[in-house]
PyMOL Python script that loads the backbone (N, CA, C, O; Angstrom):
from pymol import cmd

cmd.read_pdbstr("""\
ATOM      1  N   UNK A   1      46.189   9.348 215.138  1.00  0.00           N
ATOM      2  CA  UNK A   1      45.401  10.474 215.548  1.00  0.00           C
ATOM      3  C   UNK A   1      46.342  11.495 216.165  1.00  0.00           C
ATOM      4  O   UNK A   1      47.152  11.020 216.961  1.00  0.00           O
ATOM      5  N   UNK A   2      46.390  12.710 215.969  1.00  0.00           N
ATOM      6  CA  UNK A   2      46.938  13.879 216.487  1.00  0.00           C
ATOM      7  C   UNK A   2      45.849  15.011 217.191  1.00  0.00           C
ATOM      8  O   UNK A   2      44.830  15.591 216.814  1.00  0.00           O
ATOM      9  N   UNK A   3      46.719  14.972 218.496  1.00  0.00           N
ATOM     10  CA  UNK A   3      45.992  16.299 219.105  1.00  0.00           C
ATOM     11  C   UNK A   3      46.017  17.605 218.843  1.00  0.00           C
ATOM     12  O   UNK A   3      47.226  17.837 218.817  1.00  0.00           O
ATOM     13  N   UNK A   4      45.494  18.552 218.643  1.00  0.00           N
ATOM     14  CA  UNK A   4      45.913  20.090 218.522  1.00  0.00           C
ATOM     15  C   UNK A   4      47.006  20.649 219.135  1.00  0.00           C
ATOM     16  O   UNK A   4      47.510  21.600 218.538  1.00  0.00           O
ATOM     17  N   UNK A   5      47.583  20.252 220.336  1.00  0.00           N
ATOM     18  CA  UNK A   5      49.111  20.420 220.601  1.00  0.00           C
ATOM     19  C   UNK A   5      50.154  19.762 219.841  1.00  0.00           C
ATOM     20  O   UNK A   5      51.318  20.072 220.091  1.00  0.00           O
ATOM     21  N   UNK A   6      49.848  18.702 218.745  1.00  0.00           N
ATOM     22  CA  UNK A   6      50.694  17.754 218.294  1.00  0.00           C
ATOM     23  C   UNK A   6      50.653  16.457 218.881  1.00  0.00           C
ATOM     24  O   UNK A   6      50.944  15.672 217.978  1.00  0.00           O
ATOM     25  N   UNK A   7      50.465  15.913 219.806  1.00  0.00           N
ATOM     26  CA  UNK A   7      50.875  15.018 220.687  1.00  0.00           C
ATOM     27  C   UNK A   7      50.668  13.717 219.551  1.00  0.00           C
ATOM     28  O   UNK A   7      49.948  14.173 218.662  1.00  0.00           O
ATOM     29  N   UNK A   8      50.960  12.534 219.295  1.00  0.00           N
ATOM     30  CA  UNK A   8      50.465  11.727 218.368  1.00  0.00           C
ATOM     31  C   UNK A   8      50.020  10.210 218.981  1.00  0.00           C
ATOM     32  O   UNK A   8      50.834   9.358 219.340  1.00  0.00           O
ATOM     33  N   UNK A   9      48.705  10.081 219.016  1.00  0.00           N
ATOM     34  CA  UNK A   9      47.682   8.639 219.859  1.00  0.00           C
ATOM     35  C   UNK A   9      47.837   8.113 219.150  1.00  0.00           C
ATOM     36  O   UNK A   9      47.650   8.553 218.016  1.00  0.00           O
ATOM     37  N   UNK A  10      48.304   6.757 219.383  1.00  0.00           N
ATOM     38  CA  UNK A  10      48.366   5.885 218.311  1.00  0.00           C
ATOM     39  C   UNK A  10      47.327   4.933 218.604  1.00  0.00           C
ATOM     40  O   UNK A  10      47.309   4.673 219.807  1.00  0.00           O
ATOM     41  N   UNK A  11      46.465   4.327 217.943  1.00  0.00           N
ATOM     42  CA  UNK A  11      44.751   2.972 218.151  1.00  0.00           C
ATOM     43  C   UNK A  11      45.864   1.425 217.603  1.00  0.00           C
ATOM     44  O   UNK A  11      46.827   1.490 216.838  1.00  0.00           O
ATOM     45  N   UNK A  12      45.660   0.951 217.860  1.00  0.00           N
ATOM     46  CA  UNK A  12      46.049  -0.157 217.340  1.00  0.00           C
ATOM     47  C   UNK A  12      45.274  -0.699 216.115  1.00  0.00           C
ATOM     48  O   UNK A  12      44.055  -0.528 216.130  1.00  0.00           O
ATOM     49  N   UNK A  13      45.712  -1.199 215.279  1.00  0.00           N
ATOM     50  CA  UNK A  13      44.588  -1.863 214.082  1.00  0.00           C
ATOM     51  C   UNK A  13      44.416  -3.478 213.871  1.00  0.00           C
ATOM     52  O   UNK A  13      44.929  -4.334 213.149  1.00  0.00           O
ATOM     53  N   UNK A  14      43.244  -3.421 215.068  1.00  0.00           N
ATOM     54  CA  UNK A  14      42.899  -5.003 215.287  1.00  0.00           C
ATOM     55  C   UNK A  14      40.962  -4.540 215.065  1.00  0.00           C
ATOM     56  O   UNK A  14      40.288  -3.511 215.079  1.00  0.00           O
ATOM     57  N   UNK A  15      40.700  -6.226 214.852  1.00  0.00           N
ATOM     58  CA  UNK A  15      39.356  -6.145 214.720  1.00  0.00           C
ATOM     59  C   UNK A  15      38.835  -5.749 215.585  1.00  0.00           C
ATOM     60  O   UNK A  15      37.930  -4.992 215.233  1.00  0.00           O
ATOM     61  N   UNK A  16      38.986  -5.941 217.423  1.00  0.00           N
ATOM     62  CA  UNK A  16      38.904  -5.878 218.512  1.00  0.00           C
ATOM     63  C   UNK A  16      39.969  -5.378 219.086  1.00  0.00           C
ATOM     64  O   UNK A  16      41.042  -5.963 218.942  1.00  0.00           O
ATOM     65  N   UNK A  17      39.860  -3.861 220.066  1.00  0.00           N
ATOM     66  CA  UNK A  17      40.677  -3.488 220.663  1.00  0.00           C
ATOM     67  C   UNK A  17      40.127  -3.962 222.061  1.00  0.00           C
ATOM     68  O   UNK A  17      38.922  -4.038 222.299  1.00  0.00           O
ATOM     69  N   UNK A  18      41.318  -4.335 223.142  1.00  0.00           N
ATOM     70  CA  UNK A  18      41.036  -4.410 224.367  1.00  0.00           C
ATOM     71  C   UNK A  18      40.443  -2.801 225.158  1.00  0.00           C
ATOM     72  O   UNK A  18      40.896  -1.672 224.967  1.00  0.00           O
ATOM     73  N   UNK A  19      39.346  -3.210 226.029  1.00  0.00           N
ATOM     74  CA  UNK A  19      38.730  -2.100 226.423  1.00  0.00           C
ATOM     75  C   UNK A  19      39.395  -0.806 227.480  1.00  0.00           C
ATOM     76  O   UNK A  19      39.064   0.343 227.771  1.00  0.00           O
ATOM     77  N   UNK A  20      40.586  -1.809 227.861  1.00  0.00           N
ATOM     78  CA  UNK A  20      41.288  -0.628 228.813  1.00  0.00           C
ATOM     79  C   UNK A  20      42.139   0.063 227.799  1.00  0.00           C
ATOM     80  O   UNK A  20      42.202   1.289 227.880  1.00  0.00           O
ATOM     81  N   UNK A  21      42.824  -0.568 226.827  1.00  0.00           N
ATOM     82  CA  UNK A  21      43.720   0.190 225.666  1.00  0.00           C
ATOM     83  C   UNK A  21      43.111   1.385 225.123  1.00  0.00           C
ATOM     84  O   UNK A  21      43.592   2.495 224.892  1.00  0.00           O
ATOM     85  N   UNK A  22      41.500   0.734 224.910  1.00  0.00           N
ATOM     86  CA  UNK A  22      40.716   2.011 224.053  1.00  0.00           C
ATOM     87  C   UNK A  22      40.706   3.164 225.067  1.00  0.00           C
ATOM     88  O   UNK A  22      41.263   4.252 224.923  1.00  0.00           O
ATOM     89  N   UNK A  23      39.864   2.680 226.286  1.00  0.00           N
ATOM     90  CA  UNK A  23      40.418   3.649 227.471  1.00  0.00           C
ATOM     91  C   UNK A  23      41.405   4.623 227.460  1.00  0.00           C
ATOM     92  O   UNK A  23      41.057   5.802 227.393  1.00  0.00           O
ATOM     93  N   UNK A  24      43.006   4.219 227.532  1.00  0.00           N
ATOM     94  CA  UNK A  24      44.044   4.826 227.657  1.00  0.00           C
ATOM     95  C   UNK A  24      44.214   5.690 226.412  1.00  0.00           C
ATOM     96  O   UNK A  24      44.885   6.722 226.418  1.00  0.00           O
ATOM     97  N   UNK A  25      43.542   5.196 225.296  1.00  0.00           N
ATOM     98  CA  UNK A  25      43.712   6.060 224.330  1.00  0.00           C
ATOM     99  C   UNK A  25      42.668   7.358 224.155  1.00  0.00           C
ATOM    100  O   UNK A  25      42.686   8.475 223.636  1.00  0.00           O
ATOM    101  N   UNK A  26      41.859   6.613 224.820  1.00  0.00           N
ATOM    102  CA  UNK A  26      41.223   8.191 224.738  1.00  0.00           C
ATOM    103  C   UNK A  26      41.439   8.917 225.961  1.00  0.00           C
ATOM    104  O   UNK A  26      40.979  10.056 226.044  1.00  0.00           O
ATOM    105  N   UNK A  27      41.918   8.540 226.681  1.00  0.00           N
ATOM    106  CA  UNK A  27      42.564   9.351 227.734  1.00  0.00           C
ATOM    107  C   UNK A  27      43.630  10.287 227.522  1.00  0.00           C
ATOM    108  O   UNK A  27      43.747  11.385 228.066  1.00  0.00           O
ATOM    109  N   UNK A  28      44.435   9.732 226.642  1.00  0.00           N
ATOM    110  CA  UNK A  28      45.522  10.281 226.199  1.00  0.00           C
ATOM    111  C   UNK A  28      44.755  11.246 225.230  1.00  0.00           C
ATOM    112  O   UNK A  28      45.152  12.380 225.498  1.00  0.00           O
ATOM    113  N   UNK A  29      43.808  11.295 224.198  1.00  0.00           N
ATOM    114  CA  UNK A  29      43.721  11.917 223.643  1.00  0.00           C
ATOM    115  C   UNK A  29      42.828  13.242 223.727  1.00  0.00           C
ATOM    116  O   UNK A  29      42.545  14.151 222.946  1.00  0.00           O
ATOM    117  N   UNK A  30      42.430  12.818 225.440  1.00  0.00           N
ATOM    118  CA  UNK A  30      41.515  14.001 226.371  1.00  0.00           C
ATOM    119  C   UNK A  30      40.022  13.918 225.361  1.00  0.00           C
ATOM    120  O   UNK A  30      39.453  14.975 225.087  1.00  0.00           O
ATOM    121  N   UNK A  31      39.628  12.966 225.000  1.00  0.00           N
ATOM    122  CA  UNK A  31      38.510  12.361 224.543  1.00  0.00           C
ATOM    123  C   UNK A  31      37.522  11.944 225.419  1.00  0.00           C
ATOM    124  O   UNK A  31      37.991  10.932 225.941  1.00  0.00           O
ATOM    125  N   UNK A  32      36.181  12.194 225.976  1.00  0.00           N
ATOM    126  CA  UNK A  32      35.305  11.393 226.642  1.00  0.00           C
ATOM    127  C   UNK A  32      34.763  10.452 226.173  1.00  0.00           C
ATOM    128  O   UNK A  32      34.056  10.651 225.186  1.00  0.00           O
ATOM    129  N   UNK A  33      34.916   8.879 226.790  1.00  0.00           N
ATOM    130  CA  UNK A  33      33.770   7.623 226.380  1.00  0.00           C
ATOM    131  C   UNK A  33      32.559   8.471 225.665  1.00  0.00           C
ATOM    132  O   UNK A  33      32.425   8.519 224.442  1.00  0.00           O
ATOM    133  N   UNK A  34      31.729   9.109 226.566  1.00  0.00           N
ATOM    134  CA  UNK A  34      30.529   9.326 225.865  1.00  0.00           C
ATOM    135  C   UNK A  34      30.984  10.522 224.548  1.00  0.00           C
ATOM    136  O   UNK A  34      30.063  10.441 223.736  1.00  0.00           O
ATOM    137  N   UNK A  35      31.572  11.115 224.260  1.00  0.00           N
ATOM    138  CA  UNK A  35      31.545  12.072 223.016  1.00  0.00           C
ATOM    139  C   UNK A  35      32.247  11.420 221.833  1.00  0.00           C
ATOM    140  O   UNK A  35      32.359  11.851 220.686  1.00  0.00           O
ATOM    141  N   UNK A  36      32.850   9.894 222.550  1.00  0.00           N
ATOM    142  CA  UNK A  36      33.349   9.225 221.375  1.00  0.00           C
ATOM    143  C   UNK A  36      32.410   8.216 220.819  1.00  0.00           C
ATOM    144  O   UNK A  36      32.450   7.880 219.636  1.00  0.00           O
ATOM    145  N   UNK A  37      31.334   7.601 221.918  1.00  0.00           N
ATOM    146  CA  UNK A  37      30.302   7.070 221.426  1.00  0.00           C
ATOM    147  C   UNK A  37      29.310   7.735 220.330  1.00  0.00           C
ATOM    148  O   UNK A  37      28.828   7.616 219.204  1.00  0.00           O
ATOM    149  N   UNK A  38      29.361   8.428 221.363  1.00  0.00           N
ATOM    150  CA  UNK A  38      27.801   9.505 220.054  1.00  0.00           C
ATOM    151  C   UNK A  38      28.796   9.962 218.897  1.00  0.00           C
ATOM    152  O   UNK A  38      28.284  10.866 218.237  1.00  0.00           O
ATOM    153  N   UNK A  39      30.323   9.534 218.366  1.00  0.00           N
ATOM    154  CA  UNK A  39      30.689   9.924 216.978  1.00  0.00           C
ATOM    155  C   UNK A  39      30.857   9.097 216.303  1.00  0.00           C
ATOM    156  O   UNK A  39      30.999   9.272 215.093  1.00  0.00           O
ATOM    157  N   UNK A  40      30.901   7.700 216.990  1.00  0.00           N
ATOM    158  CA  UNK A  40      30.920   6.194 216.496  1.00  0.00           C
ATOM    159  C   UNK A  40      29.833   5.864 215.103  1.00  0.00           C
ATOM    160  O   UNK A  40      29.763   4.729 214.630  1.00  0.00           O
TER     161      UNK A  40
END
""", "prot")
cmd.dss("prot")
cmd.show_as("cartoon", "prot")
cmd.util.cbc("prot")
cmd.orient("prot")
């Protein structure tokens, strides 16, 4: 995943990501829990 500045998030590709990882990644990617839920 890439941000509009460039920056590049990387997700890991497991069946199950650990919940603080997903966390940090959308942190990093200035993503909110809830605006990533409702795109799920």
């Amino acid at each position: 995943m890439q941000r509009f500045d460039g920056m590049v998030i990387v997700f890991p590709d497991h069946k199950e990501i650990d919940r603080w990882t997903l966390k940090d990644a959308l942190k990093d990617a200035e993503i909110d829990e809830a605006e990533f839920l409702k795109n799920i």
